[in-house]
C-alpha positions in Angstrom: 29.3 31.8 -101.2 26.2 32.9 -99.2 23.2 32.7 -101.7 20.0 34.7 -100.7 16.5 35.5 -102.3 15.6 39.0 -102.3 12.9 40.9 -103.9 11.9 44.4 -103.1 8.4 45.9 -104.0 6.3 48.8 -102.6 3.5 47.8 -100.4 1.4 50.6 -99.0 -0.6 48.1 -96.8 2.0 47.8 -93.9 2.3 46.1 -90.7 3.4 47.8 -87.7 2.3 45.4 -84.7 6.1 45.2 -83.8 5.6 43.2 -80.5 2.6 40.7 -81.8 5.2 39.3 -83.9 7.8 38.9 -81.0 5.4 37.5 -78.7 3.6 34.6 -81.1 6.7 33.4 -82.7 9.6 34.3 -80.7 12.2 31.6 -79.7 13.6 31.9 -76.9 17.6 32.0 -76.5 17.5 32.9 -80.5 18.1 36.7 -80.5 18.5 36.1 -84.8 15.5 34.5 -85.4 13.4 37.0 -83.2 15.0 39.7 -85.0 14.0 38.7 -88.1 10.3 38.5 -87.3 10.3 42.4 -86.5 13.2 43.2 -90.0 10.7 43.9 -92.8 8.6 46.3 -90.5 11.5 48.1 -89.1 13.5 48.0 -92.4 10.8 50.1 -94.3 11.0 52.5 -91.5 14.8 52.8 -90.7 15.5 53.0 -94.5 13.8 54.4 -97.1 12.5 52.6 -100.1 13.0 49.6 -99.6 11.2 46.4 -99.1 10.9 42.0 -98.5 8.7 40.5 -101.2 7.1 37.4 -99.9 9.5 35.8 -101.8 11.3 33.5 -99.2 15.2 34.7 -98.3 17.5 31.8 -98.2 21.1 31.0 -97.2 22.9 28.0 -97.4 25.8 29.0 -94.8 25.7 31.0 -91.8 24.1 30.6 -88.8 22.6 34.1 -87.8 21.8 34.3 -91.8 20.1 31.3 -91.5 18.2 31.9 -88.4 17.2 35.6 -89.2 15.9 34.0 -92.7 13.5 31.7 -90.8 12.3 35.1 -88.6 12.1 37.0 -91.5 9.8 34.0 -93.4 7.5 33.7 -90.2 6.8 37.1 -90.3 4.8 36.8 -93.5 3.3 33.5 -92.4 2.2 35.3 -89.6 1.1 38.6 -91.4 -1.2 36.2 -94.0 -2.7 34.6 -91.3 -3.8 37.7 -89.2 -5.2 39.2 -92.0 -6.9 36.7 -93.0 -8.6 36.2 -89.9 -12.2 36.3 -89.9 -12.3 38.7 -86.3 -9.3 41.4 -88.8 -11.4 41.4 -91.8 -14.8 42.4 -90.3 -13.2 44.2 -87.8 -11.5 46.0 -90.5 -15.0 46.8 -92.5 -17.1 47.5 -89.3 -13.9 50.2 -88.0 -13.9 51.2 -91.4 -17.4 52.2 -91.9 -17.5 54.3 -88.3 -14.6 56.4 -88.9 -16.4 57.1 -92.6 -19.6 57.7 -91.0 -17.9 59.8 -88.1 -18.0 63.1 -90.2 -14.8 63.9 -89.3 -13.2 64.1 -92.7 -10.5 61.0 -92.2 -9.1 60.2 -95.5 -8.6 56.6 -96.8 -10.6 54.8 -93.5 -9.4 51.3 -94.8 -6.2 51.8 -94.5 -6.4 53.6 -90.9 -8.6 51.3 -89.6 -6.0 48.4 -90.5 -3.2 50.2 -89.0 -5.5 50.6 -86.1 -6.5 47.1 -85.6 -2.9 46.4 -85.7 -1.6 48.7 -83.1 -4.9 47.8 -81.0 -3.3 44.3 -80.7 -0.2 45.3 -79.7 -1.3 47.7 -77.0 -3.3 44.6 -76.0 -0.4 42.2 -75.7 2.1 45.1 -74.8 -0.3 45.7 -71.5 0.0 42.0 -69.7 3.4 40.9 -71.4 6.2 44.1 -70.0 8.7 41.4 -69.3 8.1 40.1 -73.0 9.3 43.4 -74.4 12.2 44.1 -72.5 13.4 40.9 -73.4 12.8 41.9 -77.1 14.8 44.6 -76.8 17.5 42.3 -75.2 17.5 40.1 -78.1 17.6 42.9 -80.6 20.3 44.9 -78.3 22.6 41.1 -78.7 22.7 40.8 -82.4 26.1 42.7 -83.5 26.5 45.4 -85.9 28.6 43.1 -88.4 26.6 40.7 -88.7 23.5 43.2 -90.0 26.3 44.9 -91.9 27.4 41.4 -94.0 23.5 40.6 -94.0 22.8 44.1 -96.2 25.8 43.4 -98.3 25.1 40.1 -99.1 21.2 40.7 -99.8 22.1 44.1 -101.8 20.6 46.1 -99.5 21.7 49.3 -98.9 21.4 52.6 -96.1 23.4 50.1 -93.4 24.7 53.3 -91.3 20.3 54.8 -91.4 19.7 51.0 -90.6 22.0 51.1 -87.3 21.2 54.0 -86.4 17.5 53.6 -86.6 18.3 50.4 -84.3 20.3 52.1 -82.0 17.3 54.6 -81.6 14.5 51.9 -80.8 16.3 49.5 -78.7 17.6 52.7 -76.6 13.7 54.6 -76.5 12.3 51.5 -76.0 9.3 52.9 -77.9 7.2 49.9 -78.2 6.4 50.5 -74.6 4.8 53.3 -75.1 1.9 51.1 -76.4 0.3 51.3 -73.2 -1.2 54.2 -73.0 -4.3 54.6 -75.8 -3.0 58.4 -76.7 0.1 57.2 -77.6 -1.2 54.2 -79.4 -3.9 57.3 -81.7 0.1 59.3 -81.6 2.1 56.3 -83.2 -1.3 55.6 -85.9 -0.8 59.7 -86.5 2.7 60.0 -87.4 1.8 56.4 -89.7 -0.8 58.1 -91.7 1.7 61.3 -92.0 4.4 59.3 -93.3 2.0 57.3 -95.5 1.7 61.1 -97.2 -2.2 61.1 -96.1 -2.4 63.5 -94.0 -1.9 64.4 -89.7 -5.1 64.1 -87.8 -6.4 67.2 -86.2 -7.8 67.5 -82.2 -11.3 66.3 -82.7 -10.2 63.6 -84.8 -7.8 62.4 -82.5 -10.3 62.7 -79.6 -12.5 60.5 -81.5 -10.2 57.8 -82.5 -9.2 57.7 -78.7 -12.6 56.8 -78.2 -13.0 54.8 -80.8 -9.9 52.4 -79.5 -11.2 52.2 -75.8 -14.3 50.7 -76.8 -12.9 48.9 -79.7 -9.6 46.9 -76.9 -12.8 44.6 -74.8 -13.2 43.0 -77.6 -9.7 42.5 -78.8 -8.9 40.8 -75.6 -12.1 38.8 -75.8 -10.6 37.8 -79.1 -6.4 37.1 -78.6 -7.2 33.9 -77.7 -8.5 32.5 -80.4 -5.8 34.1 -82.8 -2.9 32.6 -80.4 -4.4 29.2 -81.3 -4.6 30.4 -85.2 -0.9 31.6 -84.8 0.6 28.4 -83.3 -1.1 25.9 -84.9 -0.8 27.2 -88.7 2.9 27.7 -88.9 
């Protein structure tokens, strides 16, 4: 009997830097493992409602169980440590305060200026690692519909036909390229802060925050460095 830990919960703080997480912790040849650093982003957004606590999964048979556990696990590890970063948190603030101060009406400018930290970084990484994300997509296209079917079944999760569909969809668009150009980048933080129920940013705004993210990438590059060394050697 497979035993697994799993706690749902509503977080409205999300994480979207899909590739970040591929690119710090991947293991190569481990399609399972990398998979399971990108599930509790892409299972908020291929189902609805549903949610990973921090609350460790575990299985005591079954080696893709077992290995998209330990994915799954580093991707809060890695989530606590990147927001916890000294560079995020007055980043955060400092983007914060200008889209407030921009006069532009943007509601809840925490929030936006997380998400947009977070899709900064992958734009960043997406830019001078293309052969890192096709080879996401390879691992993600190699791990068989079964095996996410037993995986729901066994960890009472449910919408597996939404879930393999909105798989299907992602490895196929291969969207997360798209990340290199800035407008897309402002499009993907729009349609987050319409599904977050806050609103859908009009022209000016969106001219602004284009703006904003040019001048805001220099110094995330200056910056990746010293969060690759954070990210390796805490985990």
């Amino acid at each position: 009997m497979m035993a697994c830990e799993l706690t749902f919960k509503t977080v409205y703080v999300c994480t979207v830097n899909f590739f970040a997480h591929y690119y710090f912790h991947n293991k190569a040849g481990n399609p399972w493992h990398n998979a399971g650093l990108l599930f509790p982003d892409l299972l908020r957004i291929f189902t609805s409602a549903q949610r990973i606590s921090h609350k460790d999964p575990v299985f005591t048979n079954g080696l893709e169980f077992k290995e998209l556990c330990t994915g799954i696990n580093m991707h809060f590890k890695a989530d606590d440590l990147f927001h916890n970063w000294q560079f995020f948190t007055y980043q955060n603030h400092e983007l914060a305060l200008k889209i407030r101060q921009s006069g532009l009406e943007f509601q809840r400018d925490w929030f936006l200026a997380h998400i947009f930290i977070e899709l900064a970084l992958d734009h960043t990484l997406v830019c001078e690692n293309e052969t890192g994300v096709a080879q996401l997509y390879t691992d993600l296209k190699s791990c068989e519909p079964n095996i996410w079917n037993k995986f729901f079944e066994k960890c009472s999760l449910n919408q597996t036909e939404k879930w393999n569909l909105g798989m299907n969809r992602f490895i196929e668009n291969q969207y997360i390229m798209s990340y290199k150009d800035t407008e897309m980048v402002v499009y993907a933080l729009n349609r987050i802060y319409q599904r977050a129920g806050i609103g859908i940013f009009n022209s000016k705004q969106i001219d602004f925050l284009i703006v904003l993210l040019n001048d805001f990438i220099p110094e995330l590059k200056l910056n990746v460095r010293e969060l690759h060394k954070l990210m390796t050697l805490n985990v």
